[in-house]
C-alpha angles and dihedrals in degrees: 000000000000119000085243095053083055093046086052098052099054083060092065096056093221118208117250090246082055096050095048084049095051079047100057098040088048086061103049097041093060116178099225106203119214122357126030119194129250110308114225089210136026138187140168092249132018123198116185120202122047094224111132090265088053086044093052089041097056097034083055100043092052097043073057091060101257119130107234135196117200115207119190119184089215132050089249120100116195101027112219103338073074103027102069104298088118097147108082113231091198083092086083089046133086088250097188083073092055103075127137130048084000090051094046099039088052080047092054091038086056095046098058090058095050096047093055093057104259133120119270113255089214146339110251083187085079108071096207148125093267125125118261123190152158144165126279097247091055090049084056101047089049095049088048096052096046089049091051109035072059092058091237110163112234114216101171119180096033101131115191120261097157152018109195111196135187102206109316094338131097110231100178143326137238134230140153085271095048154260112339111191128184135151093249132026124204107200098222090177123120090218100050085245096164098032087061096046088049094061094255116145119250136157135216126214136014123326113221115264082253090053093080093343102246121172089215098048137119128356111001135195108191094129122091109254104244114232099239130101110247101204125070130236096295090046098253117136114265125247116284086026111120108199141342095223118092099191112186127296117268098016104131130226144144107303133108145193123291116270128216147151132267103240117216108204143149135183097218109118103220089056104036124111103189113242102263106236106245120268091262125000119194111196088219095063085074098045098113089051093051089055093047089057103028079065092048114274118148103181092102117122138042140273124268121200114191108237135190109279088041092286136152124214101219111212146168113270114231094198092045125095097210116025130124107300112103097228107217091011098103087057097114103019088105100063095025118119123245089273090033084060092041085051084053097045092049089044087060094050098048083060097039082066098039088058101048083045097057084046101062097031117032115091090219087078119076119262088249100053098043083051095048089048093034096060090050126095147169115280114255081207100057128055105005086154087064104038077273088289099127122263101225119071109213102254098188098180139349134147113002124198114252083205132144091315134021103210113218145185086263092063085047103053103015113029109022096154112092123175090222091055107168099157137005108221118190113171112128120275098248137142132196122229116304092182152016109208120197104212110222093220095051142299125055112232130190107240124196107049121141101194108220098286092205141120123262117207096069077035088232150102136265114286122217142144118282098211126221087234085075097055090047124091125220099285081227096059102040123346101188093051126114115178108189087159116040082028123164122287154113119267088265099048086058091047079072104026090052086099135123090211091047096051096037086070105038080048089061093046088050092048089050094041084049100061102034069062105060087033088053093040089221128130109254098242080069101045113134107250091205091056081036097052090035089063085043103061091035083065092055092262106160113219110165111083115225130275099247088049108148132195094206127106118208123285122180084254090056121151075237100070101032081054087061095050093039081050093048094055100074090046102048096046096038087056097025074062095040086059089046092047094043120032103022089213137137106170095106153062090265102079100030095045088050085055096047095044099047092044084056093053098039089056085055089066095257118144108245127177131278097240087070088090088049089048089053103042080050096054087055099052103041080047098056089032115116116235131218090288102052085249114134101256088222093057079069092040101046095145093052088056101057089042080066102049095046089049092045132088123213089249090058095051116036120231091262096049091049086049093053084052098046094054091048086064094052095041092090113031120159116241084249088069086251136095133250114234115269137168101037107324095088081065086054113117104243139079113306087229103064092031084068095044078060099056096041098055092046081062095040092055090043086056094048094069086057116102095202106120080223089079107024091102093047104086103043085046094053088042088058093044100052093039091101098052116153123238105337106221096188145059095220092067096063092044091061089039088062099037091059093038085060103035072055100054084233100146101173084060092041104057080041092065092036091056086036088057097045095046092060104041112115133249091253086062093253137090135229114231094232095053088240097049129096119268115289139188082232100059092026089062099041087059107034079058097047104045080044083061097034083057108251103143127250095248093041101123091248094060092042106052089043085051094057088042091065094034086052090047112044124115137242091260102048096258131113115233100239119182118234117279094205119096089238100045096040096114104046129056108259131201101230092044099044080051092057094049092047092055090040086050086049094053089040098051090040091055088059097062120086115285107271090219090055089044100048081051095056092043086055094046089050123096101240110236 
């Protein structure tokens, strides 16, 4: 190991566990120099490590003529792409740049299912952003057949002992089964297992943001602190709690991200295996977990995604605070011998079902959740060979090479374009936790998450050239390597390159690389990149990045999120009209909201149609308007008057008709100084009482923008009088809350509402609009617009997580899919609702832009060009 490589690690102030592991795998992986014995087996290229890189790159390199062994430490060939990882993440990936051996391999997937008579589960023809996905045991078989239709030898528990090198150059390998000795050998490990034991650098944890300076780098902090301690009573972290010490954001150090597994369940009897309860369970170890939800927090879970066969892929959830990563668990995986890494493995799994276990048993977690995790179990189908828990534990991230080229996050978002192109990769950059600090004066927050950098209309990633130069060791340190897996990066480069699809590809460019190597007897630092790119492309390598490439990352004023809004106008006036043209009716959220929404976005400077002013002069007149009876149509509709009077300026409703509205508010108060419920929130499923808290606080906040000495006491007095309410049901409730705390200048309620909202955002970044539901653009919005009011900034973690939730989530034609908020239509979409939450997303995503007024100031300020 290089002086630099020590330097490095002193740096990283390993812990003395750490060092003993790095010792004793120093000693087994011994570097022979000169001379290796006889090899029991030889083959032109090696690849060691059965990942799906190490899959691709055999597979190429054979279909090159090359004869291939693949030799794979476990038991266990595919890693995760066949151990559980079933919903493709390419779906967050430019995928007409991922052709070849991952094109094929998703064709062939497809096809099984098709010629056995059953429906597709997608169309990998179609290079889109939709889902594909399958179940582990088809991936298998496919990944069997296509190894062995190449004539690539399988060698599965071989465990390296030993790298025997003459000068720079690998001669053969050890295992418990032998010598195995090639020309060239390709590292398909995700931990860079062979690069390490043949003398190549490589580091381990996170660089600082000035390293390669890098924005994403080092310790991060984008998560809410939760509002828990973290130490119990004799001041000792708690369990599950990694460390008491902060440190700055972006210092680097040792640390990656958490690893899992990918859960394969279903909740069909006739093919459930009831999840087994672990070997011993101790309530304590959860505790940290039971304060984080006895104050309110809700990220607690982990993530389901449908497959084919009525199956779920069970996954760590990046948004949540608690899921199914073991946070701090991964630390010495790296280093660990072949049984250490068993002990940790099983070490995951123990807590995997501990987990699972305090989910659907502990009283701490909410009925519902303990019902949605209780009816699931493993699959009989998948994994008989491991009780059916999946065999591949989720390594994220590990060593990476410090080879020719450290790809950054530079090369990722501002110089994509690289003249050795062998692959173009385009997930998001994104990592999972690292850490969970307890903060000695008070809260316990997850560190380390890079939330998915990526656009999100097309819903992906970046895309740019991974160079050959990555996947390349130093000439001087090893001259027949090739490392598509373990390649060489920063932490952040890895957060984007950790992906199947990713490594799949550059896989297939370092099997084909290889073999141009051993045919071209050169060592692979010299190959000829024309020959090089010409096979390639042959193979159905695509090279050229696509013409909307981009090199910026997100921003809260990103062209993303003005294209949703800009996408959610037509929608909202074309329907907000329908429901004027067609039911005449105003007694609703559907007229006023459309004229809320649109003057929002007018004042943002979109260009919304002509026939706002016409919506809006329709809305006041159907509102002042007798009925039949004689009876004021806005003494029925209370709420939608105060919606008009909060979305229009004083320019769009003259000073008498704001009067006439106004006194309509105040025509019907209750004794008490509130409001019963009218219009269709007395429908609402949820308590009457705090559906008219509601209410009474939406006319309280209209009336607080009044100057009139008559209703200047109205809102605080409502404020005061809906301050006990009993078990709040809906978000809503605590975004009004917080807008009338804040219109007034009430700061204790206000933080209240703030932490109340955070505490009960979802792991996905949104809200429901009823506190147990699923995410939704309705609550999402509500809230989104009221912690913008209550003063939480546009890139705090919370805002933009909940962004990306509605941008991911939008539809084709510009709506959000909102389930019904009657009790009878909860549990299907339903049109009015999904109308409601469309407008609420709209004036979410509009509050998170810059203030027009501010802008329009800085415009003016400005020299014109």
């Amino acid at each position: 190991m290089s002086l630099h490589r020590l330097r490095f690690f002193s740096r990283l102030r390993f812990s003395s566990r750490l060092r003993f592991c790095l010792g004793v795998v120093g000693a087994l992986l011994l570097i022979a120099r000169g001379h290796a014995p006889a090899a029991e087996h030889h083959a032109d290229v090696v690849v060691y490590g059965a990942t799906p890189g190490g899959v691709c790159a055999a597979i190429a390199a054979a279909r090159e003529g090359a004869s291939v062994m693949l030799v794979e430490p476990t038991s266990h060939v595919g890693g995760m792409s066949t151990g559980g990882l079933s919903h493709c993440d390419s779906n967050q990936m430019v995928r007409s740049t991922m052709l070849g051996l991952f094109d094929e391999w998703h064709h062939r997937i497809v096809a099984d299912y098709t010629s056995r008579g059953l429906k597709a589960p997608y169309d990998p023809a179609k290079k889109d952003q939709s889902t594909w996905t399958f179940e582990p045991h088809v991936a298998m078989r496919v990944t069997l057949q296509m190894l062995d239709e190449a004539g690539v030898a399988i060698h599965t528990q071989q465990p390296l002992t030993a790298v025997h090198k003459t000068g720079p150059r690998i001669t053969s390998i050890t295992t418990p089964g032998g010598d195995f000795a090639a020309r060239v050998f390709v590292d398909g490990t995700y931990e860079g297992d062979l690069l390490a034991a043949a003398g190549v650098d490589w580091t381990i944890g996170r660089e600082s943001q000035s390293d390669f300076d890098e924005s994403l780098a080092g310790k991060r902090y984008t998560k809410p602190t939760m509002a828990i301690d973290g130490f119990d009573a004799s001041g000792i972290p708690l369990p599950l709690v990694t460390t008491a010490e902060k440190g700055p954001e972006g210092e680097g150090d040792s640390h990656i991200m958490t690893y899992s597994f990918r859960l394969c369940l279903t909740d069909q009897a006739d093919n459930l295996v009831p999840i087994p309860e672990p070997a011993t369970y101790d309530p304590a170890r959860f505790e940290v977990v039971r304060r984080a939800l006895q104050a309110g927090e809700r990220r607690v879970g982990f993530d389901l995604y449908p497959l084919p066969g009525k199956k779920l892929d069970g996954n760590n959830s990046i948004g949540g605070q608690f899921s199914i990563g073991l946070v701090g668990g991964n630390r010495e995986w790296h280093s660990a011998t072949p049984a250490e890494r068993q002990a940790i493995w099983n070490h995951h799994k123990q807590y995997t079902l501990e987990f699972i276990h305090f989910l659907t048993t502990d009283p701490a977690v909410p009925e519902k959740t303990r019902e949605r995790f209780a009816a699931l179990g493993f699959c009989r189908d998948e994994f008989a060979a491991t009780e059916h828990f999946p065999p591949a534990l989720y390594v994220r991230e590990s060593r990476r090479m410090q080879g020719l080229h450290v790809l950054s996050e530079k090369d990722i978002l501002e110089s994509p374009e690289k003249p050795d192109a062998i692959a173009i990769s385009s997930f998001p950059i994104d990592s999972h936790d690292c850490q969970r600090i307890a903060l000695p004066d008070g809260g316990v927050v997850n560190e380390g998450t890079i939330f998915p950098v990526r656009k999100s209309d097309p819903k992906q990633g970046y895309a740019y050239h991974v160079p050959l130069r990555s996947i390349l060791p130093k000439q001087e340190q090893c001259d027949n390597l090739l490392v598509p897996v373990a390649l060489s990066c920063t932490h952040v480069g890895m957060s984007s390159l950790r992906i199947e699809g990713a490594w799949m590809t550059i896989g297939q460019s370092a099997g084909i690389a290889a073999a141009l190597a051993v045919r071209s007897d050169v060592p692979a630092q010299h190959l000829n990149y024309q020959q090089l790119r010409t096979r390639l492309v042959a193979t159905k390598q695509v090279l050229d990045l696509p013409s909307e490439a981009t090199t910026c990352a997100d921003t809260p004023d990103s062209p993303d999120v003005r294209s949703a809004i800009e996408r959610s106008l037509p929608y909202i006036h074309e329907r907000g009209q329908w429901w004027i043209e067609q039911k005449d009716c105003v007694s609703c959220h559907r007229v006023d909201m459309m004229v809320w929404s649109l003057s929002a976005a007018e004042e943002h400077g979109f260009a919304v149609r002509d026939q706002l002013a016409a919506g809006r002069e329709w809305a006041v007149a159907s509102t002042l308007k007798p009925g039949d009876d004689g009876t004021i149509t806005g003494l029925t509709n209370k709420e939608g008057v105060a919606h008009l009077l909060l979305g229009c300026d004083e320019e769009a409703l003259s000073p008498d008709v704001r009067a006439e509205l106004t006194a309509l508010l105040l025509a019907d108060r209750e004794p008490s100084g509130c409001w019963k419920a009218g219009g269709q929130l007395p429908m609402q499923k949820r308590p009457a009482e705090e559906t008219d808290a509601v209410s009474s606080m939406w006319l309280a906040l209209a009336l607080s923008q009044s100057t009139s000495a008559e209703t200047a006491t109205i809102p605080p007095a409502v404020l005061a009088a809906t301050a006990d309410a009993a078990e709040v049901t809906s978000t809503e409730w605590h975004a009004v809350r917080l807008l009338l705390a804040h219109a007034c200048d009430e700061g204790a309620v206000s933080e209240n509402a703030i932490a109340a909202l955070h505490a009960t955002q979802n792991a996905d970044g949104g809200w429901g609009w009823l506190l147990d539901d699923e995410s939704d653009a309705l609550g999402t919005g509500l809230a989104i617009y009221a912690l913008r009011a209550g003063g939480v900034a546009s890139d705090a973690p919370s805002l933009t997580t909940a962004v990306r939730f509605l941008t991911d989530s939008q539809q084709d034609d510009g709506s959000w899919k909102v389930r019904g908020t009657k009790e009878k239509k909860r549990d299907r979409v339903e049109e009015t609702a999904t109308y409601w939450g469309t407008t609420w997303a709209a004036l979410g995503l509009l509050a998170t832009l810059p203030d027009p007024a501010t802008t329009a100031a800085s415009a003016s300020d400005s020299p014109s060009e």
